[in-house]
N, C-alpha and C positions, 0 to 999 in steps of 0.2 A: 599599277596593273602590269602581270606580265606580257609580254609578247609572243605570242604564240611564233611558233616555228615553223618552217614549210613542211617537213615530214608533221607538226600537230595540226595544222590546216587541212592539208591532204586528206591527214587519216581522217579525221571527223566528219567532213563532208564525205568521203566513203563508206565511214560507218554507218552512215544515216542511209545508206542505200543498201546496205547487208554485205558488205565489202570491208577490205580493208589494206593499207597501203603495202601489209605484209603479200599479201596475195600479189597485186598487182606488180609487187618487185620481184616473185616467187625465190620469195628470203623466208628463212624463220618467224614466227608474229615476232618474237622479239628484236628481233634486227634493227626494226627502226628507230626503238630505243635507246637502242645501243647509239644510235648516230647520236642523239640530245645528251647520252648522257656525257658528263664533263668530262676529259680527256686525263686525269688524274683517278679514273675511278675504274677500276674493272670493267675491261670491257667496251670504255669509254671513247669516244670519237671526238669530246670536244664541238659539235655540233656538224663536223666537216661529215658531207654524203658523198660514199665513191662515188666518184666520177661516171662508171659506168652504168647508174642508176638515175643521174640527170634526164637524160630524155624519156626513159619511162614514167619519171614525175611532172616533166616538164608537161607531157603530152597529155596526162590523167589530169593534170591540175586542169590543163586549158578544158578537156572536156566538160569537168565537175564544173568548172567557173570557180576553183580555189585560190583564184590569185597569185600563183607564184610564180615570179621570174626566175632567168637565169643567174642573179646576182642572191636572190634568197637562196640558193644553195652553195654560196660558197663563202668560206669560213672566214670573214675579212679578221 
């Protein structure tokens, strides 16, 4: 079973409220994919989130109840 990621956690539990983790970062919708996707791929991040988008995740996760720390966003 895969493990979901903190930008796929985030997003899903904001989806379900008519939101979406693009908005909340006011990035492109695509942006946050771009974080998952593998760092050899167009476009690709490797799973690593700028830095400057941590506390906006951090603080929407804790609202949602999404569960993710500080250590889920950075790319051990």
């Amino acid at each position: 079973m895969d493990k979901k990621t903190a930008v796929d956690r985030v997003d899903a539990k904001l989806r379900k409220r008519g939101s979406c983790l693009a908005d909340v970062c006011k990035v492109d919708r695509t942006t946050p994919f771009h974080w998952n996707r593998p760092a050899n791929r167009k476009n690709g991040r490797g799973g690593s989130i700028p830095d400057k988008y941590h506390p906006t995740i951090l603080e929407t996760s804790r609202k949602i109840r999404a569960g993710v720390t500080p250590c889920d966003l950075i790319n051990a």
